[in-house]
C-alpha positions as CSV (number, residue, x, y, z in Angstrom):
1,X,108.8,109.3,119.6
2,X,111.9,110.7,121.3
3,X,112.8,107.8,123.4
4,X,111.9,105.0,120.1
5,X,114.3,106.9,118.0
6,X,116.5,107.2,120.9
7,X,116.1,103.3,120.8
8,X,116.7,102.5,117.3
9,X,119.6,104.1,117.2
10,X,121.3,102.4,119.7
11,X,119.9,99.2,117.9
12,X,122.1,100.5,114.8
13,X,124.9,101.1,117.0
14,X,125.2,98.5,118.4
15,X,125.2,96.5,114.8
16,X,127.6,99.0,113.5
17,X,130.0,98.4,116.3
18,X,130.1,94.6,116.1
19,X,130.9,95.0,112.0
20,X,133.4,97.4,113.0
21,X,132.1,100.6,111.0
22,X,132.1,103.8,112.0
23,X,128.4,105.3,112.2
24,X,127.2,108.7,111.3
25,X,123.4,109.8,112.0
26,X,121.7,111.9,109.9
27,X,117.8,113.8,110.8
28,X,117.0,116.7,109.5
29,X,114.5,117.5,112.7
30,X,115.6,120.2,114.7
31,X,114.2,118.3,117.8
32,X,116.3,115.4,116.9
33,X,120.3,115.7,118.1
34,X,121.8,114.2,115.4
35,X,125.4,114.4,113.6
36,X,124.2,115.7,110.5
37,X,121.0,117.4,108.9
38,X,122.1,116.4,105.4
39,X,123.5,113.6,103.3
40,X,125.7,116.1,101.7
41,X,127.6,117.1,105.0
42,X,127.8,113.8,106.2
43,X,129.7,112.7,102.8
44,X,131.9,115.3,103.3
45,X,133.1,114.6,106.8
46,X,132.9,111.2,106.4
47,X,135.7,108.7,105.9
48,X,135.7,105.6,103.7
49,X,133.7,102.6,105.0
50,X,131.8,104.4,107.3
51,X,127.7,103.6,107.4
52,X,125.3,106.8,106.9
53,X,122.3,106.3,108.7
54,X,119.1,108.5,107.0
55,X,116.5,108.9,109.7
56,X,113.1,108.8,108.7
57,X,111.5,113.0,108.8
58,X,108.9,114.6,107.8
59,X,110.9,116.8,105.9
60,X,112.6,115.8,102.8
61,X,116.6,115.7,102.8
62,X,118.5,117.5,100.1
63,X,120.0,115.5,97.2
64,X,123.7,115.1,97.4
65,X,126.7,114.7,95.4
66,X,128.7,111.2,96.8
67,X,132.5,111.5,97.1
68,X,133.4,108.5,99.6
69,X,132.9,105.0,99.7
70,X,129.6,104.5,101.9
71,X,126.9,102.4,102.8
72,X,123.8,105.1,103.0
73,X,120.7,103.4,105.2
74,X,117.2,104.4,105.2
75,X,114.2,103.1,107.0
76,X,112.7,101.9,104.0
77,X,109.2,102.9,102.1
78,X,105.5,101.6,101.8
79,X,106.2,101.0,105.7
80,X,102.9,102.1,107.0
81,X,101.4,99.9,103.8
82,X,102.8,96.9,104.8
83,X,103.3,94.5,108.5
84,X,106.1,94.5,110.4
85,X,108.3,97.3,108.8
86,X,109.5,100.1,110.8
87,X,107.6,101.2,114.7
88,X,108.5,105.0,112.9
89,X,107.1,104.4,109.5
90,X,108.3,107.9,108.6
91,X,110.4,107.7,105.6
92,X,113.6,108.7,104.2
93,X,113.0,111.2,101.3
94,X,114.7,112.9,99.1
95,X,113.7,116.2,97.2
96,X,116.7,116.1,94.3
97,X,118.8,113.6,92.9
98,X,121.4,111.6,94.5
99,X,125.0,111.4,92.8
100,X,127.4,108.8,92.9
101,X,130.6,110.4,91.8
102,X,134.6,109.8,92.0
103,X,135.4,108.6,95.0
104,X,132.5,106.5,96.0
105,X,133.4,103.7,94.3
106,X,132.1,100.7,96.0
107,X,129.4,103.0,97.5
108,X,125.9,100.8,99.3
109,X,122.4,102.7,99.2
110,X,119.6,100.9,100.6
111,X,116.2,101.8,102.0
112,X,115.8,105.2,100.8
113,X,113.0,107.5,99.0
114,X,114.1,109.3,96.0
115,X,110.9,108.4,94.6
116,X,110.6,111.9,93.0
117,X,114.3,112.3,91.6
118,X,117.1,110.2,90.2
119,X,120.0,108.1,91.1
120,X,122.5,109.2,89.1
121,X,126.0,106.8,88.6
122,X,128.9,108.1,87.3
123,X,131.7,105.5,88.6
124,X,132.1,101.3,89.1
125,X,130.8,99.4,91.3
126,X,127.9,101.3,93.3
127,X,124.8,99.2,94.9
128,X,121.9,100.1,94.9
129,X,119.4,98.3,96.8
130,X,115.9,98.3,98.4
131,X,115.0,102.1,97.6
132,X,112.0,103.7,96.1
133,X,113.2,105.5,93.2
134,X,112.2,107.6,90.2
135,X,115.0,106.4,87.5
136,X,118.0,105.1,88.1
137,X,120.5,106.9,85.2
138,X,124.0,105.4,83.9
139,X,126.8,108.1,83.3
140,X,130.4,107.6,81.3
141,X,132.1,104.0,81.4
142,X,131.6,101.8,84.2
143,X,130.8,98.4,85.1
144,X,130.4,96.2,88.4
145,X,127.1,97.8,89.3
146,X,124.0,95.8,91.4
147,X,121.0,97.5,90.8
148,X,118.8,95.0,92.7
149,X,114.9,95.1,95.0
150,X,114.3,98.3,93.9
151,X,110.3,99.7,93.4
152,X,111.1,102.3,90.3
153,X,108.9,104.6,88.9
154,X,110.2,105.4,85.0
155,X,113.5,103.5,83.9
156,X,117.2,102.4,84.5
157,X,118.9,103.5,81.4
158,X,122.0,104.9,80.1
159,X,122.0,108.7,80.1
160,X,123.3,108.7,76.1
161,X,124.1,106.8,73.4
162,X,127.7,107.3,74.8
163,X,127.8,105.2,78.2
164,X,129.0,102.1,78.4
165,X,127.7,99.4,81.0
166,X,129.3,96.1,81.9
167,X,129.3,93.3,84.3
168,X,126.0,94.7,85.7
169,X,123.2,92.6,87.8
170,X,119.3,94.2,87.4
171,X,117.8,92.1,89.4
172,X,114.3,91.9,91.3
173,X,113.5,94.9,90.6
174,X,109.5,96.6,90.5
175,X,109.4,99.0,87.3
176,X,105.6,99.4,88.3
177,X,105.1,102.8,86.0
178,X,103.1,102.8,82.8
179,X,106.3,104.1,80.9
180,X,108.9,101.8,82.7
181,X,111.8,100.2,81.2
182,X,115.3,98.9,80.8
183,X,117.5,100.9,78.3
184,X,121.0,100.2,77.5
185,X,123.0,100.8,74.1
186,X,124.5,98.6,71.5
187,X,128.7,98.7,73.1
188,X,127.1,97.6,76.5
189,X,127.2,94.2,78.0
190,X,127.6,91.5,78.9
191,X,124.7,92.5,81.6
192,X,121.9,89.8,83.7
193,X,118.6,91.1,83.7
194,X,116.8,88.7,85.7
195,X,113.4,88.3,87.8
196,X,112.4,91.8,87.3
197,X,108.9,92.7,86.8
198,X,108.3,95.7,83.9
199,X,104.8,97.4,84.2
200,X,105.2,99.2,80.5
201,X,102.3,99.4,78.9
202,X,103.4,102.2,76.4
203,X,106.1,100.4,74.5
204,X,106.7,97.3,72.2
205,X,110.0,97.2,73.6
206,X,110.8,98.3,77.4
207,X,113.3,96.0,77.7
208,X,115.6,97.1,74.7
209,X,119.3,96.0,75.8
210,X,122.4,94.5,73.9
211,X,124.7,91.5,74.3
212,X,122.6,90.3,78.0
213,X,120.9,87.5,79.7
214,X,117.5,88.1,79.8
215,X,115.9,85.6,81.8
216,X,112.9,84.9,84.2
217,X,111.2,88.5,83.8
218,X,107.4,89.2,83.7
219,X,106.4,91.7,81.5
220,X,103.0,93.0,82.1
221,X,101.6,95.2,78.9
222,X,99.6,94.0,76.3
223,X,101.8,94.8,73.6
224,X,105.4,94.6,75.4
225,X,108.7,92.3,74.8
226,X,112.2,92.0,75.0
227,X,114.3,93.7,71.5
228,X,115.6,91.2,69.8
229,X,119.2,92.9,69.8
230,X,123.0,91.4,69.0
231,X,123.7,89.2,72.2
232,X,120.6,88.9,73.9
233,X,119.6,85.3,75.1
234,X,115.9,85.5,76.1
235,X,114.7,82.4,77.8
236,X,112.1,81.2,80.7
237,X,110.7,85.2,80.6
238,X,106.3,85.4,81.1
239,X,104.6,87.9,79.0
240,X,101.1,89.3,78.2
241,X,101.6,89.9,74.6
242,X,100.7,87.1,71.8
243,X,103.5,84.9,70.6
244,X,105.0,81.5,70.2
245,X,106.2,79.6,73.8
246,X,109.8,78.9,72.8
247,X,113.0,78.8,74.6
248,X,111.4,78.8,78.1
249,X,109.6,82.0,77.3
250,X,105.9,81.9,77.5
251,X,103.4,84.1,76.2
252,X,99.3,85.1,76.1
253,X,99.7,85.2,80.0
254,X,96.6,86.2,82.0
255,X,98.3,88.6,84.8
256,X,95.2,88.5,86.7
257,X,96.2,85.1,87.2
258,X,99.9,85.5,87.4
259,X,99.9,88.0,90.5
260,X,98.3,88.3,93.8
261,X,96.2,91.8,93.1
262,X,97.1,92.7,89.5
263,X,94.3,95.0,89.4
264,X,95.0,97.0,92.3
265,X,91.4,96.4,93.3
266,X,92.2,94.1,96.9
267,X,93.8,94.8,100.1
268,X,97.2,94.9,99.1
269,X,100.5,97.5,99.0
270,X,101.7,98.9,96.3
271,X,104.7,96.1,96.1
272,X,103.0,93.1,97.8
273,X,100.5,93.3,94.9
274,X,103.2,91.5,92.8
275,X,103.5,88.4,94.9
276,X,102.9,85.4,92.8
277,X,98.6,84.5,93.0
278,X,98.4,80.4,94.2
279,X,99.2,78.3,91.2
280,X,100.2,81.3,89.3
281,X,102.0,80.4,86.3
282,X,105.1,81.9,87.1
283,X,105.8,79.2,89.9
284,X,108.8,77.2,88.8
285,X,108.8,79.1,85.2
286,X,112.3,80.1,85.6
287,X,115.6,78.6,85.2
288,X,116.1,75.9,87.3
289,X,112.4,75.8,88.5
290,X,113.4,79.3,90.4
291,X,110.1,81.6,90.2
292,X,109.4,84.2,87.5
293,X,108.9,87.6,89.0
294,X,111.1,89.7,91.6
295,X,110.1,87.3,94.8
296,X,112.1,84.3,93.0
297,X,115.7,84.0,92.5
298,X,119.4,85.7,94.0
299,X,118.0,88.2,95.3
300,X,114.4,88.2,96.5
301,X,112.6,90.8,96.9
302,X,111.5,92.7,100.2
303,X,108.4,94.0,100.8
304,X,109.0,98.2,101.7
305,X,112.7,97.9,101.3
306,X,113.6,97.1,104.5
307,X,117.5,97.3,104.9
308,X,119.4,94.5,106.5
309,X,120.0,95.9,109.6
310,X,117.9,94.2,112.3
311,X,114.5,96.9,112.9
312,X,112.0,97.4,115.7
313,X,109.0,96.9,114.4
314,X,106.6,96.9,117.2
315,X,107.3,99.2,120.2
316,X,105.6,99.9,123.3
317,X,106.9,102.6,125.6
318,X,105.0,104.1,129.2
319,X,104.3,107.6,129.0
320,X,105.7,108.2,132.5
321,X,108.6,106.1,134.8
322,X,108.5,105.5,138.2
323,X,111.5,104.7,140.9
324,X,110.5,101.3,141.5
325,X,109.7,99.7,138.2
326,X,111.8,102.3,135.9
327,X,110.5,103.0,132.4
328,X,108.4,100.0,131.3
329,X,109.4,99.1,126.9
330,X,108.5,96.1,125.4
331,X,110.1,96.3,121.5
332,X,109.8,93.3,119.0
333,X,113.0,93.3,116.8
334,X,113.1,91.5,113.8
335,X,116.3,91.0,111.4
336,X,115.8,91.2,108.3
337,X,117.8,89.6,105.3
């Protein structure tokens, strides 16, 4: 295990080097030299631009508080449910919430666990990418945000009445819990919410936004749709409730016939269940004959979050090494997009 971490980082290294970023290793496992054991101590001695690598550990990391402009990598999630992810499929989790605060403006997080906790964003233009999340939370005024592949449990709202959020992309993104949703107020916009799928099966309205695109969603509940609010366009959207097909949007939609394991009942993970079923009816529903659902459009989703950093993700190491032949590794490396 020693020597494939040893490995991978050098893989990450090596990538950092040629983009010209300074990188800074965090693991939290005392057997494990690394620079850091905790997010927060690597934000503070950072410097802007550099890359913040999150090892995967058995033991979850800290939240932290974000004060520089970073790109924060993790391993990923679901990676011993799906192929091909990670040789470690430990992942990176977190056991509080995660801040994005002055200073990290223009910030990247990709690939991480805060399945548990929050993503909290106080300032413009923060990413936040391929993680496994609980909620993603607006704070104050800010705009230029991509909130985009993400597998969240509860909601990405605003925190108040208050917050105001513009020029934002929700894109792709898996709200798979029964109580999911997209919540922003009435001085918000203009926001894209597209090609997301909401699992809400507790609310008539779960997507309940102002002055947005709404476009080539799938909404899953029996009972759930898009509030008709000042500015919304809703068009080419798939849902399970009864209504009229009109503007692209169509209703009375079998999911069992829409997705790949809707029911949870085959052999499928908890994200690669949503893949479209063959001649699902989502297939060229969208604008432009794109797909309905998060593996359609911009930004297509990837299974377990993988971050796009090339990954080993087959290894084979000898135990022992001999004079003549060294130490024997064969390691399959795949980059991922």
């Amino acid at each position: 295990m020693k020597r494939l971490t040893t490995i991978c980082f050098m893989l990450i290294l090596i990538v950092s080097i040629v983009n010209g970023q300074s990188l800074i290793r965090v693991n939290n496992d005392p057997r494990v030299k690394a620079d850091f054991t905790s997010l927060q101590d690597a934000n503070d001695n950072a410097s802007d631009g550099d890359t913040i690598y999150m090892e995967g550990s058995a033991t979850s990391y800290d939240g932290a508080i974000i004060t520089k402009k970073l790109v924060i990598v993790g391993p990923g999630y679901f990676l011993s449910e799906n192929p091909n992810t990670q040789a470690i499929t430990t992942e990176a989790e977190f056991s509080a919430n995660l801040q994005f605060k002055a200073g990290s403006q223009g910030s990247t997080i990709e690939g991480c666990d805060i399945y548990h906790n929050l993503i909290q964003i106080y300032v413009d233009s923060i990413t936040v990418k391929r993680c496994k999340v609980y909620s993603i939370e607006f704070h104050d005024t800010i705009s230029d945000l991509l909130i985009i592949q993400n597998y969240i449990d509860y909601q990405i709202k605003c925190n108040t009445s208050n917050v105001i959020v513009s020029n934002t992309i929700i894109a792709n993104n898996i709200l798979a819990g029964g109580s999911t949703g997209i919540l922003v107020y009435s001085n918000s916009g203009p926001l894209l919410i597209t090609n997301n799928i909401v699992c809400n099966v507790m609310s008539s309205f779960p997507i309940n936004v102002f002055n947005s695109n709404i476009q080539n969603n799938i909404l899953t509940g029996p009972g759930a749709s898009v509030a008709q609010n000042t500015g919304n366009s809703i068009i080419n959207n798939l849902f399970a409730t009864t209504g009229t097909d009109a503007d692209g949007n169509k209703y009375n939609m079998n999911m069992a016939l829409v997705f790949a394991d809707f029911s949870g009942s085959g052999d499928y993970s908890a994200d690669s269940k949503w893949q479209l079923k063959e001649g699902s009816p989502a297939i060229g529903a969208g604008i432009g004959g794109v797909d309905c659902g998060v593996f359609g459009g911009t930004y297509p989703y990837v299974l377990s979050g993988i971050p796009e950093f090339p990954h080993i993700y087959s290894a084979s190491i000898a135990v022992t090494a001999t004079a003549e032949s060294g130490l024997p590794v064969v390691i399959k490396i795949m980059s991922q997009k």
